[in-house]
N, C-alpha and C positions, 0 to 999 in steps of 0.2 A: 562960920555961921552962914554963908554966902550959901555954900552947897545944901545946905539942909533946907534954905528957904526957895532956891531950884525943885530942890526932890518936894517938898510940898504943895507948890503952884503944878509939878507933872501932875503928882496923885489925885488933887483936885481937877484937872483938867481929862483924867481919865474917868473920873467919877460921872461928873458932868457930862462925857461925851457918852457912856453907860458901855466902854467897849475898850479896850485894848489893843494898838496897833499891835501891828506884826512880831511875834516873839521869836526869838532867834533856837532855831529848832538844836538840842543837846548833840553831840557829834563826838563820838568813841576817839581814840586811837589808831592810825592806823597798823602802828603794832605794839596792841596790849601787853603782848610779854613781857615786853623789854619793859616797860615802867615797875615791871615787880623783882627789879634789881638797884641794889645802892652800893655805893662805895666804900662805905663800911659793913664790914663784913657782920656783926653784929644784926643791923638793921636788913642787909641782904637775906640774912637768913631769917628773920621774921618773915619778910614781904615772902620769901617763896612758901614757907609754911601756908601762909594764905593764900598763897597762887595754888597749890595743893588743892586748900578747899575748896576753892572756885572751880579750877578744871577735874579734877578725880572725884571729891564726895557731889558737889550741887552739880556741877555738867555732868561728869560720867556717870553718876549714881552709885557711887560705888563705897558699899559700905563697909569696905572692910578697911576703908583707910581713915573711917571714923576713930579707928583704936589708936592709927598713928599719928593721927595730925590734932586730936582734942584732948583735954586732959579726963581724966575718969571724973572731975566736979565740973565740971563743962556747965559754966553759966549761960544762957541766954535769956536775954531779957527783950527779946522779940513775943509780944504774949500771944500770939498762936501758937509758936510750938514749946514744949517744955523743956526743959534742963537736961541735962546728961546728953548720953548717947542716945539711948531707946526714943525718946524724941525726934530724932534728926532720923534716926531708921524709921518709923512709923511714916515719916513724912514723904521720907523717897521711898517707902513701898505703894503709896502712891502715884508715883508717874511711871511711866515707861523707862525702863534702864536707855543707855545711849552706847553707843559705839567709845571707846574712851579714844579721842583724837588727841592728835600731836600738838596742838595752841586755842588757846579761849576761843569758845566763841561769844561769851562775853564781850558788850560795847564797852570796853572800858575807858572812861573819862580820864582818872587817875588815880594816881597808887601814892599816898603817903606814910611814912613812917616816923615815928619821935618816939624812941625811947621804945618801953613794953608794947607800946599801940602800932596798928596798923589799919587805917581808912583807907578804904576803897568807893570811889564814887563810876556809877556806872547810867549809860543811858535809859531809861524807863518810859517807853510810849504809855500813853492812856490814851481812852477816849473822851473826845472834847465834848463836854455837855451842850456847849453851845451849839456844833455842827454835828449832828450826827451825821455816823458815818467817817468821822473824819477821825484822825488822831492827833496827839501836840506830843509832845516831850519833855519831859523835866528830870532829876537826877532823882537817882535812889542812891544813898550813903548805908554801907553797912561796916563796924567798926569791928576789930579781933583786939582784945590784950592778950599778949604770948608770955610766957611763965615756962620756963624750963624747958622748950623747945617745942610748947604746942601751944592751942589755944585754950587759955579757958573761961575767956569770957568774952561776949557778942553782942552788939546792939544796932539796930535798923529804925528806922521809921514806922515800924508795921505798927497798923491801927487795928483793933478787930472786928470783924465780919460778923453779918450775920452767922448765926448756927447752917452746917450743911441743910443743905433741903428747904429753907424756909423763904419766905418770900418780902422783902425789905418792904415795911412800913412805912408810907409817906408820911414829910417831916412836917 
């Protein structure tokens, strides 16, 4: 009980002071790869399946390894893009393709695996409301469950956005 009445004299004390000291900026890996391997062989081959989709379909843009690395029912419940395949193509035919390089360049934090699932947590800048101009850091988590040696189901964080084009309403 000791610790939880600590963490509520902080919370109230940041409250009170209307500001948060120094938050310890999120810091990648210095080699991503290597965390998208495990010692059972099972779970090794999930984590590369999603190391796949990290460096060939979302970095290289490369659609053709949507067929090999997700299942034809390909869930995602990220609610800007939709289900399946044609979803995920729609999405990277809007950015620019890339070079397909030899290692992430993904900030990756970490790689876990249990079982069907595989978590990935990775660096994510935003901009700081409070300073413009500036930036802060906090994690983006995006989840794969693998099924027969692909993925077919996906979830993030992602909140949705305004519609393209329009211009956000003050709250």
């Amino acid at each position: 009980m000791k610790g939880h009445w600590y963490c509520a004299l902080a919370a109230a004390g940041l409250l009170l002071n209307g500001e948060a000291s120094a938050q310890e900026r999120v810091v990648g890996a210095k080699d991503p790869d290597a965390l998208f391997h495990s010692s059972d062989p099972k779970l090794d081959a999930n984590k590369q399946i999603v190391y796949h989709i990290f460096k060939d379909i979302l970095e290289g843009s490369n659609v053709d390894a949507i067929d090999k690395y997700l299942s034809a029912r390909y869930i995602q419940h990220n609610p800007n893009i939709p289900s399946g395949h044609d979803g995920l193509r729609k999405m990277l035919s809007m950015v620019k393709p890339k070079p397909a390089a030899e290692k992430l360049s993904a900030h990756v934090v970490s790689v876990v695996a249990e079982g069907d699932f595989v978590v990935v947590s990775t660096v994510q800048p935003l901009p700081d409301p409070r300073s413009p101009g500036k930036t802060y850091t906090t994690t983006h988590f995006d989840m794969w469950r693998i099924q027969d040696g692909k993925a077919d189901e996906h979830w993030d964080e992602a909140q949705l956005g305004p519609p393209p084009g329009s211009t956000p309403s003050a709250p």
